[in-house]
FIFISE-223754 format. One record per residue: y, z negated, x negated of N, C-alpha, C in turn. Coordinates in steps of 0.2 Angstrom, whole numbers, plus 5000, padded with zeros to 4 digits. Last residue first. Layout:
% FIFISE-223754
YZXYZXYZX/...
***
This chain:
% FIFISE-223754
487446584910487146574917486646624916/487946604897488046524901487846524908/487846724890487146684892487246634895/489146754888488746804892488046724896/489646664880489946664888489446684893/489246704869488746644871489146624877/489546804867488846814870488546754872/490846784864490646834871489946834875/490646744853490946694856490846744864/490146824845489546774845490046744852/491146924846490746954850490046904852/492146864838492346884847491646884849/491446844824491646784831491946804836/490446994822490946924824491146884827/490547164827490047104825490647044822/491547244840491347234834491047174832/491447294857491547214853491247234845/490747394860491647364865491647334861/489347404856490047464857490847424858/488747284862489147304855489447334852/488847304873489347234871489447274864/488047434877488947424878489247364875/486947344873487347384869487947414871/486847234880486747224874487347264871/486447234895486947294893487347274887/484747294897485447244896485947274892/484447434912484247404903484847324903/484647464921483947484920483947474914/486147464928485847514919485147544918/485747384941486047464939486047524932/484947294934484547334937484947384940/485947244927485347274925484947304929/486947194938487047254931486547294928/486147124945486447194948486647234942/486447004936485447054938485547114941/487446984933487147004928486447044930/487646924946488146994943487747034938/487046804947486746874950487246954948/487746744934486946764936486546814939/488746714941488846764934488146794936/488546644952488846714955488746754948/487946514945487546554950487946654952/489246524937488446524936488146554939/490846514936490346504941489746544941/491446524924491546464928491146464934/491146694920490746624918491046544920/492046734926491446754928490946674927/493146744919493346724925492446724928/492546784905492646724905492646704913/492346914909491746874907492046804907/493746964913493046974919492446924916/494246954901494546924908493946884910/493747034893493846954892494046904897/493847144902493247124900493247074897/495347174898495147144904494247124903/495447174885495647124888495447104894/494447304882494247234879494747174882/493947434886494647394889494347324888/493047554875493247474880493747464880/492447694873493147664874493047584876/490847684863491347694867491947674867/489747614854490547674853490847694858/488747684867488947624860489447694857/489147724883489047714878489047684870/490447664893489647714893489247714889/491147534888491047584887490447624889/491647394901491047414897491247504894/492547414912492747384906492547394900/491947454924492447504922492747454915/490747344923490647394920491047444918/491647244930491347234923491147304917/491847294942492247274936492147284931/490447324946491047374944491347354941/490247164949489847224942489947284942/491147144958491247104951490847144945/490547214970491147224966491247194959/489147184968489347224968489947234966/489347034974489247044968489347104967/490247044986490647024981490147034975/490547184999489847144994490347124986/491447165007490747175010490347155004/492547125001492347075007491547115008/492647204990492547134989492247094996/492947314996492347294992492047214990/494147295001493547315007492847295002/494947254990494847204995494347224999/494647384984494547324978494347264985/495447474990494747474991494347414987/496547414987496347424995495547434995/496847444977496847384977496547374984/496747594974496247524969496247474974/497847624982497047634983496747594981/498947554971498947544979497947554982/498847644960498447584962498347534967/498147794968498547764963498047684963/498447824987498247854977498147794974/498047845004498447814996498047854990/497147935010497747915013498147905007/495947965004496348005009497047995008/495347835002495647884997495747914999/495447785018495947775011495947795005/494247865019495147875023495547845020/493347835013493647895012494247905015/493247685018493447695009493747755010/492847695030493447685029493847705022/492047855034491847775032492747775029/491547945050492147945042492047875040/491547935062491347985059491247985051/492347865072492547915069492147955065/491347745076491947795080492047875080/490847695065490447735069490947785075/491647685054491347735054491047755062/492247565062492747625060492147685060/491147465064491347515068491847575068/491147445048490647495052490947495059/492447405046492347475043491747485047/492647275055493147345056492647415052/491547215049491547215054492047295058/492347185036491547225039491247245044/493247115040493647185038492847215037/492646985048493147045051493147115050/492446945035491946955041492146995045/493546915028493246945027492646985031/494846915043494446885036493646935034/496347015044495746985043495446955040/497647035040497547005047496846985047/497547135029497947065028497647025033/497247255037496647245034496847155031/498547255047497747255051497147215043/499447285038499347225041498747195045/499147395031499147325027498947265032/499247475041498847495038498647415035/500847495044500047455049499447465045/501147515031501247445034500747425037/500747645030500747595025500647535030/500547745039500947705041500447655037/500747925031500247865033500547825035/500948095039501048035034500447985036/500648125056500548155050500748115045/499048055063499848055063499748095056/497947995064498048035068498648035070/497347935050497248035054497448045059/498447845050498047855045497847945048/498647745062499147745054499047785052/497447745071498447795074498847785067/496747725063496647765066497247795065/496947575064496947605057496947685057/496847535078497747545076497747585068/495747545082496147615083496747615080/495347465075494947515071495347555074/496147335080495947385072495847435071/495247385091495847385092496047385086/493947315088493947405091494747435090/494047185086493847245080494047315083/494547135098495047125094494547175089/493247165107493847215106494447195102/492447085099492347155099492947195102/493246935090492746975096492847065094/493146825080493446865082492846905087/493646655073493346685079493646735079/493246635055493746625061493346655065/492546595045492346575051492646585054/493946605033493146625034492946585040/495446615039494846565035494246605036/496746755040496046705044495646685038/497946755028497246775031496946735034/498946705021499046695028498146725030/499846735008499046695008499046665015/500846795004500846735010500146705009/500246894995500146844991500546784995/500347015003499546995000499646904998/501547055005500847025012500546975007/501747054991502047034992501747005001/500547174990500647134985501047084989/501347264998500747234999500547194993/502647304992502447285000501747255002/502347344980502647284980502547264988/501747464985501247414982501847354981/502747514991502347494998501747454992/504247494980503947524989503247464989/503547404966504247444969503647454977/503547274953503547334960503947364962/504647184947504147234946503847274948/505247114958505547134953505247194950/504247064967504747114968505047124963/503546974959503147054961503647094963/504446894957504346914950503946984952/504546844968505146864965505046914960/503246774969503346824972503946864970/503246674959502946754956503046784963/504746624955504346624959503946684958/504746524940504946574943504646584947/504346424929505046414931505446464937/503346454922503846464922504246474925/502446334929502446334923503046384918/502846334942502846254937502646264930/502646444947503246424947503246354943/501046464942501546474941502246464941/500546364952500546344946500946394943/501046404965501146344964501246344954/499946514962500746534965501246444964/498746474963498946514957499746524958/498846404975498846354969499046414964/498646514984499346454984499446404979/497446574983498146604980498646564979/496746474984496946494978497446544977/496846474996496946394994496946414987/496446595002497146585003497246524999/495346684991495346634998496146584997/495446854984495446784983495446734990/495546984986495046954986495046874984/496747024973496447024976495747014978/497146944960497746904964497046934971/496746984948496646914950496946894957/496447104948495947084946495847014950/497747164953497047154956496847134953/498447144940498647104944498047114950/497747224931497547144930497847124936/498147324937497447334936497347274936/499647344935499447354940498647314942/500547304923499847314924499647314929/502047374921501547344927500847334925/503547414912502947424915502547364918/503447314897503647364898503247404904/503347124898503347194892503547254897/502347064912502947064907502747124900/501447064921502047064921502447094920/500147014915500147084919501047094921/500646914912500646954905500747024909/500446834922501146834919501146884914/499046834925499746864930500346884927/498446774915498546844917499046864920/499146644918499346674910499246774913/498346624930499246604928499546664924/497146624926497446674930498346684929/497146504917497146584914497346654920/497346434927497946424922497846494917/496346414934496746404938497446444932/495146394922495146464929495946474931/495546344906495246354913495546404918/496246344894496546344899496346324905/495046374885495446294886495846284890/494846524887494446444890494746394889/496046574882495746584891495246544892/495646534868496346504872496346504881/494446614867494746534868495346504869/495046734868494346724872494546624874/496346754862496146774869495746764871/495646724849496146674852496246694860/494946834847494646764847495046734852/495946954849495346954853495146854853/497346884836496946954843496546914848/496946704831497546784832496846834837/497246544827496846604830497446664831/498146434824497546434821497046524824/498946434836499346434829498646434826/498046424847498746474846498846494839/497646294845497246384846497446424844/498846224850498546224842497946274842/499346244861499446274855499246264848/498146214869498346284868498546294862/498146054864497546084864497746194862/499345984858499146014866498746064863/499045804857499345844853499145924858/498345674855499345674851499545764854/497045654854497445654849498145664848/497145574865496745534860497145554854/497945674876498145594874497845524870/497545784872498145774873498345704871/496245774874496645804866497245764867/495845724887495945684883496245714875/496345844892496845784895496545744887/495545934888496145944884496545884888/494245874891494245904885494945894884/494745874908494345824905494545844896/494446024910494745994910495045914908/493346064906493946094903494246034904/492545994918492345964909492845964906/493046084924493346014925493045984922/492346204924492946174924493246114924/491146164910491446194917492146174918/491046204893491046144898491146204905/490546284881490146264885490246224894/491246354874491046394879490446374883/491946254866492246294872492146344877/491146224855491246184860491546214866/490646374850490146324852490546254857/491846384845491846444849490946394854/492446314836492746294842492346334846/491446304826491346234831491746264836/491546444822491146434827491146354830/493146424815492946454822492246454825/493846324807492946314807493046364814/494946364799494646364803493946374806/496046304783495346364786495346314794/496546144778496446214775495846264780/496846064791496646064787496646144784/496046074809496246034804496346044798/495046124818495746164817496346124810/494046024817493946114817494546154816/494545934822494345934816494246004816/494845944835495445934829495145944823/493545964841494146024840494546004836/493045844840493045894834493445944834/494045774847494045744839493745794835/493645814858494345814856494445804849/492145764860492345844858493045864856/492345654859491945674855492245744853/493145614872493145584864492945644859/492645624885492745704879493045684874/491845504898492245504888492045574886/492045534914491845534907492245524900/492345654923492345584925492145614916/493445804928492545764927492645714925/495045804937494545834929493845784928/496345874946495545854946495545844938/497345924946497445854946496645834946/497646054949497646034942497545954939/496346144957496646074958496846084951/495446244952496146254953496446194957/494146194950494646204942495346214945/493546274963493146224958493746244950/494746324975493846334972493746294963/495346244989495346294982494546304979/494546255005494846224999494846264992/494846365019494446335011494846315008/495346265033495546295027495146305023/494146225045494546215041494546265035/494146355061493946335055494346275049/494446315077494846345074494246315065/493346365094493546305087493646345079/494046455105493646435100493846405094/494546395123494746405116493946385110/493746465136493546405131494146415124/494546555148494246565143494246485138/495146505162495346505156494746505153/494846565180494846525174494946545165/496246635187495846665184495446605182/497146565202497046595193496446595193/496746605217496946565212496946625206/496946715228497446645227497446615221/495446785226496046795229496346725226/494646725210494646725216495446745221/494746775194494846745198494746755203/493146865183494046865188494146815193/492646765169492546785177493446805180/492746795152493146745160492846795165/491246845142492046865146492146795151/489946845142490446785140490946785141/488946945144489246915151489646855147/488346885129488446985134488746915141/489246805119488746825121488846885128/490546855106490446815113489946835116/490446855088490346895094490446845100/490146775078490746785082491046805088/488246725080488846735077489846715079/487546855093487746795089488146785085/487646965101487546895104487346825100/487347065088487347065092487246985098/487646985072487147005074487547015083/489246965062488846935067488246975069/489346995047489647015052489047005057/490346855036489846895039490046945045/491046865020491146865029490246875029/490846705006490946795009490746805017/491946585004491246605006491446675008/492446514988492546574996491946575000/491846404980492046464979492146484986/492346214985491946284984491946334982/492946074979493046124983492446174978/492345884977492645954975492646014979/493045754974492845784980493145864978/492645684958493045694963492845744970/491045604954491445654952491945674959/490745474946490945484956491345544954/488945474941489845474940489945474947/488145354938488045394941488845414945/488345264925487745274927487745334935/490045324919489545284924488945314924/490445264902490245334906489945314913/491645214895491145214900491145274903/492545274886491945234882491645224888/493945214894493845264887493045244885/493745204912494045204906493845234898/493645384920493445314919493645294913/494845454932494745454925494345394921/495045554945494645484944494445494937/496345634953495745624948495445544947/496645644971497045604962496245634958/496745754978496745694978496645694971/498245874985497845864982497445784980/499345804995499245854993498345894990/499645674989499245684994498945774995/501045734985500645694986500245674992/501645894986501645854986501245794987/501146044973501146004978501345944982/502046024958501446034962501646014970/503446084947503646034953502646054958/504046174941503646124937503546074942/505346204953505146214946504746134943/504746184969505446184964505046194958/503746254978504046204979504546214974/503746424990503846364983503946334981/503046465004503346425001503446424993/501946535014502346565008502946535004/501946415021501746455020502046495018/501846235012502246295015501846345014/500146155012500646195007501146225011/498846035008499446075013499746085009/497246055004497846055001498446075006/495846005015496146065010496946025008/494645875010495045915014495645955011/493445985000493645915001494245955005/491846035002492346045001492745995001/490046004994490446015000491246004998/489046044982489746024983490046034987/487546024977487946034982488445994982/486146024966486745984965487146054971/484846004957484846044961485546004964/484945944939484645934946484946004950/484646024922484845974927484745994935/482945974913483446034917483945984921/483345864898482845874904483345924909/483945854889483545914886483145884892/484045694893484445714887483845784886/484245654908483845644903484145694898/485845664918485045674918484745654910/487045594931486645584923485745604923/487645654942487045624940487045654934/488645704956488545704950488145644945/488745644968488245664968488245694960/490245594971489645544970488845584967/490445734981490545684977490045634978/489145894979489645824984490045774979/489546024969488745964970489345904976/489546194973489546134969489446064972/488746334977489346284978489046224973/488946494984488346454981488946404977/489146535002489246534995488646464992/487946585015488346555012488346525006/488046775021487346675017488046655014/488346875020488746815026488446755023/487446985010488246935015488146905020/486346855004486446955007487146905009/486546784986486446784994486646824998/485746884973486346834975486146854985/484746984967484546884969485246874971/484947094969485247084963485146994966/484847164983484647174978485147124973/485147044997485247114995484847124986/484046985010484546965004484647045002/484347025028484047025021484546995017/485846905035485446975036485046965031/485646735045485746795038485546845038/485946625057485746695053486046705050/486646485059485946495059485546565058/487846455045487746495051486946495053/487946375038488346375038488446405045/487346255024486846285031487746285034/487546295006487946255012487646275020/486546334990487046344997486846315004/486646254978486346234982486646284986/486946284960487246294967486846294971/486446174945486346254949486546234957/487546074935486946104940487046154942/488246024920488046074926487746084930/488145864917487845924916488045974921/489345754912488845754915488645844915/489845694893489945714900489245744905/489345704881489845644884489945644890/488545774875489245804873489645744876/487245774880487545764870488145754870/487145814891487245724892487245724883/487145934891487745924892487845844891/486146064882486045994883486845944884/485846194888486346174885486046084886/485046354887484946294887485446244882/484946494898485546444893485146374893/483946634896484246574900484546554897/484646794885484146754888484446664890/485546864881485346874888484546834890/485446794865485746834869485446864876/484746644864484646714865485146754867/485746504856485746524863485346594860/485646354849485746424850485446464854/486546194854485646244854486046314852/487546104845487446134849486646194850/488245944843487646014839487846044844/489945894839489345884842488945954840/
***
């Protein structure tokens, strides 16, 4: 199939109803709370607004051929049950039901208006409540003291959140409605025969969404016979093959692949292993953790113990029960102040640090919370929490701690530090080209969030950051296949 050529950092214009499946829409956000603070610089929604999300089911719409596509909301589907910190057996998902089925239409029907599966959203980022709203309990909300003789009356229990649902690709069992005929036939034709046509594959694979992906290698697998990675694999080498083989994977299974690389060989990648694991909503951690054990056959908590050691295997191994409050859990003003003393009594006001209580306060909450903890910490103390933990820890313990506080107060800001500790300062510079393949491909599955990452970029450079790409990526097919990731939002 054609494809448009794309501007380097200019809009994306893909014509998705050419390729046989239905088009991507832009992220409506979900009314979730009835205040929001300012928006923040860089067009993405101020904290606590709620995430930008994918379309409902049924709501996936065939549009005109090169007409824009709709304005499209994805509400969540009921969540996934899993043991907590469970594993099921080798190569072995979820239980049934667990997950809901994919809906495959026969070969050559496309529905006039697809029933795209019940899909799940990206996390929503905390908020931190406005004075008598929010999670706050209003001024006089306390229980009244009981009268001589009797009890007290009981406090209202508040209403418990559902789970987030995984986030759009980490179902393995989902994949978009439609015939990818098309595109399966040319990727075989692309890798087929004497040479390899790299730009068909690099123009087919950098256009679908997750569950386009997905869709693409079920049907390789079962039109042409044959497993999509490894035929990438055996046709591509370095940088290329890591760009395109992390897309034909999709979201769910490149993290997989990170994880396990951050593993193996000599030593720890510490860096990758943030990259993926924190900051995540418990319905992904359990799927990357699922998917793992089904795909080698190990538990990757096992595998963190193995490879870790002390208080960052200690927290790593918290981290990945994937037990955190949901976003909207209920918390109150002295459940934060109590935090902010226990982080207190771990950290200055003793002599060492008490790792543990330390983990377990920041683990214990949800993102709204952990914004909530650091401005009352500073206002207490005097001191903002980031410095007491560069105070307290090093290394990449610290990284990962400040990587979670960042994440929960401003997720695009965190993603465009990423990005940047990956980009060289200058043309010619150093690049870290494997995580930068990470970060832009993990980036580009959600549009609306790459978007704003990229306008916080620019408007932190005051330029596009063209020329670090050039700098980091030599002219070629890594660098046409980076650009045309770059521009997919």
């Amino acid at each position: 199939m054609s494809h448009p050529q794309h501007t380097y950092g200019g809009p994306p214009q893909t014509p998705y109803n050419s390729a046989g499946y239905a088009p991507p829409g832009s992220h409506q956000q979900q009314q979730q709370a009835p205040y929001y603070p300012p928006q923040q610089p860089g067009g993405y929604p101020p904290q606590g607004a709620p995430p930008q999300q994918y379309p409902p089911p049924g709501q996936y719409q065939q549009q005109p051929y090169g007409a824009p596509p709709p304005q499209q909301q994805w509400p969540g589907q009921p969540p996934p049950q899993y043991p907590q910190g469970g594993h099921p057996p080798p190569q072995q998902y979820p239980p049934q039901g667990a997950y809901p089925q994919s809906q495959y239409p026969p070969h050559g029907q496309y529905p006039p208006q697809g029933q795209y599966p019940p899909q799940s959203q990206y996390p929503p980022h905390g908020q931190y409540p406005p004075p008598g709203q929010g999670q706050y309990p209003p001024q006089g909300g306390y229980p009244p003291q009981g009268q001589p003789g009797y009890p007290a009356p009981q406090a209202p229990q508040a209403p418990q959140p559902m789970p987030t649902p995984p986030s759009l690709g980490y179902d393995p069992n989902q994949r978009a409605p439609g015939d990818a005929t098309r595109e399966a036939e040319a990727l075989r034709k692309a890798m087929k025969g004497f040479g390899t046509d790299e730009k068909a594959l690099i123009n087919i694979l950098t256009k679908p969404d997750p569950l386009q992906m997905a869709l693409i290698r079920h049907t390789y697998a079962d039109r042409i016979g044959r497993n999509l990675e490894k035929d990438l694999k055996s046709e591509l080498s370095g940088d290329l093959e890591n760009v395109l083989v992390s897309l034909a994977r999709g979201p769910l299974e490149q993290d997989v692949a990170t994880v396990r690389d951050a593993l193996s060989g000599i030593g720890t990648n510490e860096d990758l292993l943030t990259d993926v694991l924190v900051g995540r909503s418990n319905a992904d951690l359990r799927a990357i953790k699922y998917a793992y054990v089904g795909k080698y056959q190990k538990s990757l908590v096992e595998e963190i113990k193995s490879d870790l050691s002390g208080k960052t295997e200690q927290f790593f191994v918290m981290l990945l029960n994937a037990t955190r409050p949901e976003p909207g859990t209920y918390f109150d003003a002295h459940s934060v102040d109590a935090d902010v003393r226990e982080i207190h009594q771990a950290t200055q006001a003793r002599k060492g640090t008490d790792e543990t209580g330390v983990f377990a306060v920041l683990l214990g909450a949800s993102d709204a919370k952990l914004v909530a903890i650091a401005q009352a910490f500073e206002t207490k103390y005097h001191t903002s929490l980031e410095k007491v933990i560069k105070a307290e820890f090093s290394g990449h313990l610290e990284d990962a701690l400040l990587s979670m506080l960042s994440k929960a107060k401003d997720p695009v800001g965190h993603d465009t530090e990423k990005l940047l500790k990956c980009l060289p300062a200058v043309e010619n510079g150093k690049a870290d080209i494997k995580r930068l393949i990470y970060w832009v491909v993990h980036l580009h599955w959600n549009p609306p969030h790459f978007a704003a990452v990229k306008a916080r970029l620019k408007q932190k450079l005051g330029h596009d950051v063209g020329n670090q790409f050039r700098g980091a990526i030599p002219p070629g097919d890594v660098l046409n296949a980076m650009r045309q990731l770059w521009n997919s939002a």
